[in-house]
C-alpha positions in Angstrom: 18.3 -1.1 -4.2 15.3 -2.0 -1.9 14.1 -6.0 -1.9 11.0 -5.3 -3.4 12.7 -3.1 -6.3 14.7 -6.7 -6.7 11.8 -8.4 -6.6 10.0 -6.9 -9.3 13.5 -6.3 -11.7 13.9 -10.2 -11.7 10.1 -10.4 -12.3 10.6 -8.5 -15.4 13.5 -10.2 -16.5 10.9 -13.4 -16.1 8.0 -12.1 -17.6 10.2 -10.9 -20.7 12.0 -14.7 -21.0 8.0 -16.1 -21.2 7.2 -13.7 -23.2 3.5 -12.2 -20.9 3.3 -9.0 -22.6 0.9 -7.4 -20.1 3.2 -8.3 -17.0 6.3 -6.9 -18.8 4.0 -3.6 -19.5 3.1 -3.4 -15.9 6.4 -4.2 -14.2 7.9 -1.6 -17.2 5.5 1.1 -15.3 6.2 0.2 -11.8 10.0 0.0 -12.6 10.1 3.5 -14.1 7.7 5.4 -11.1 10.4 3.5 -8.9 13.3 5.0 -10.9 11.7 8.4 -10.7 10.9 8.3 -7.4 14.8 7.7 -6.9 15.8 10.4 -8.9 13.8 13.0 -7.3 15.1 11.5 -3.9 18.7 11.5 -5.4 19.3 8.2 -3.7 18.2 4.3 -3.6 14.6 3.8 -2.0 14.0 2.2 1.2 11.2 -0.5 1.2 9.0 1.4 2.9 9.7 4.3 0.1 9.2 1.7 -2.8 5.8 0.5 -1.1 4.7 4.0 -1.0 5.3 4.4 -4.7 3.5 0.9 -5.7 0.3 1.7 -3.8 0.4 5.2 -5.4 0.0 3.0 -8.6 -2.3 1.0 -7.2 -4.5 3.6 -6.1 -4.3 5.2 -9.6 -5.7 1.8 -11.3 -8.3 2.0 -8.6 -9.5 5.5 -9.9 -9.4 4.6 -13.6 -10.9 1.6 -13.0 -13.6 3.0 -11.5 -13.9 5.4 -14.2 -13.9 2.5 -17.1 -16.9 0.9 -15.3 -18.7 3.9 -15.4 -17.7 4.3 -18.9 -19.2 0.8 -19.6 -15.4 -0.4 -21.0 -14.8 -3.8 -19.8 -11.9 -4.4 -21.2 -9.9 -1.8 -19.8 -11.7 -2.5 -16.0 -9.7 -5.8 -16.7 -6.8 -4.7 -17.5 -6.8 -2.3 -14.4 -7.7 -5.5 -12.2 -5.0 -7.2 -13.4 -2.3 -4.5 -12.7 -4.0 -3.9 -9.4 -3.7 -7.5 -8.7 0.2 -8.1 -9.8 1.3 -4.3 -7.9 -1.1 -6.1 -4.5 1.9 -9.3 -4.7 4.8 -6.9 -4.0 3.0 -5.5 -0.9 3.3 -6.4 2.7 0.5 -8.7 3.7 -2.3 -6.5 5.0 -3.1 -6.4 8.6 -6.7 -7.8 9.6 -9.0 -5.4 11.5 -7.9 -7.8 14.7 -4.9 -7.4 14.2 -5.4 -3.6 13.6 -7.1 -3.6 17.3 -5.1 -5.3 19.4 -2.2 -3.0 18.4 -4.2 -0.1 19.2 -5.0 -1.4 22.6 -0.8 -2.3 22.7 -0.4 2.0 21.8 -2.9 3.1 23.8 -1.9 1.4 26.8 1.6 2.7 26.2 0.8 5.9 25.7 -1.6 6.1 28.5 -5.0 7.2 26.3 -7.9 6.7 28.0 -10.3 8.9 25.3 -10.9 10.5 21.5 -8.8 14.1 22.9 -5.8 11.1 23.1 -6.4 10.0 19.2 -3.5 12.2 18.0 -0.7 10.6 20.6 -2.3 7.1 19.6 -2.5 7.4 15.5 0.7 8.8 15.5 2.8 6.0 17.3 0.0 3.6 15.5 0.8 4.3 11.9 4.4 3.8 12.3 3.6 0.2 13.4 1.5 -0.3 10.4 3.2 1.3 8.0 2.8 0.3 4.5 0.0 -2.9 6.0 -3.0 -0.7 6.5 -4.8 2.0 5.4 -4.9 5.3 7.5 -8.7 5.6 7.4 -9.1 1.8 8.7 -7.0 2.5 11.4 -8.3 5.6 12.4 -11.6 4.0 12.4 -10.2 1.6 14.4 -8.5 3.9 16.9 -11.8 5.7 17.5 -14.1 3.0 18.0 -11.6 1.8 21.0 -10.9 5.0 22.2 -14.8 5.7 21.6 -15.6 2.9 24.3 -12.7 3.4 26.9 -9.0 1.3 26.1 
């Protein structure tokens, strides 16, 4: 069983014992898309794996919270928040756009790119490094605006 998955099973256990209704509900779903995802893998997640599964979950709050505010239903575009919010603590902490740069200027000096026809060789080393701490499009923006301008 991955830390995280740990993590969150003792969290439940917590929430439970004070009684937080809405954490127990949200830890309940994040425990059981965990599970699943397990089951369909046929063995214990990695971190990495259980990551992928909570910002899956995240990403689905995002959408239906989105669509609650369109809606006009403030009560449910706060109850998405505040599962977005308790998933966001079992995450790794996200890497700044700097931070984001100077590893691209790290790969690309590795790798030898020098323009945008190099982006593939770059991202693909890159996202392996950032796994799980930044989104795809940032970094890709990132890569391209560095690229863009020479490395």
């Amino acid at each position: 069983m991955s830390n995280i998955q740990q993590r969150i099973e003792q969290d439940l256990v917590a929430a439970m014992k004070s009684k937080d209704a809405s954490k127990v509900r949200i830890l309940r779903l994040v425990k059981s898309a965990l599970d699943a995802a397990a089951k369909d893998k046929k063995e214990e997640l990695s971190d990495q794996e259980a990551i992928s599964v909570i910002r899956k979950k995240i990403k689905q709050s995002q959408d239906s919270k989105e669509k609650y505010a369109a809606g006009g239903r403030k009560d449910l575009v706060a109850a998405e928040q505040m599962e977005i919010d308790l998933l966001s603590q079992y995450l790794p902490a996200a890497l700044s756009p700097a931070e984001i740069e100077k590893l691209v200027r790290q790969v690309a000096a590795e790798t030898g790119a020098q323009s945008l026809k190099d982006l593939g060789k770059v991202m693909g080393k890159l996202m392996k490094l950032v796994a799980g701490r930044a989104e795809g499009a940032e970094v890709k923006r990132i890569v391209e605006q560095v690229l863009g301008r020479g490395a």
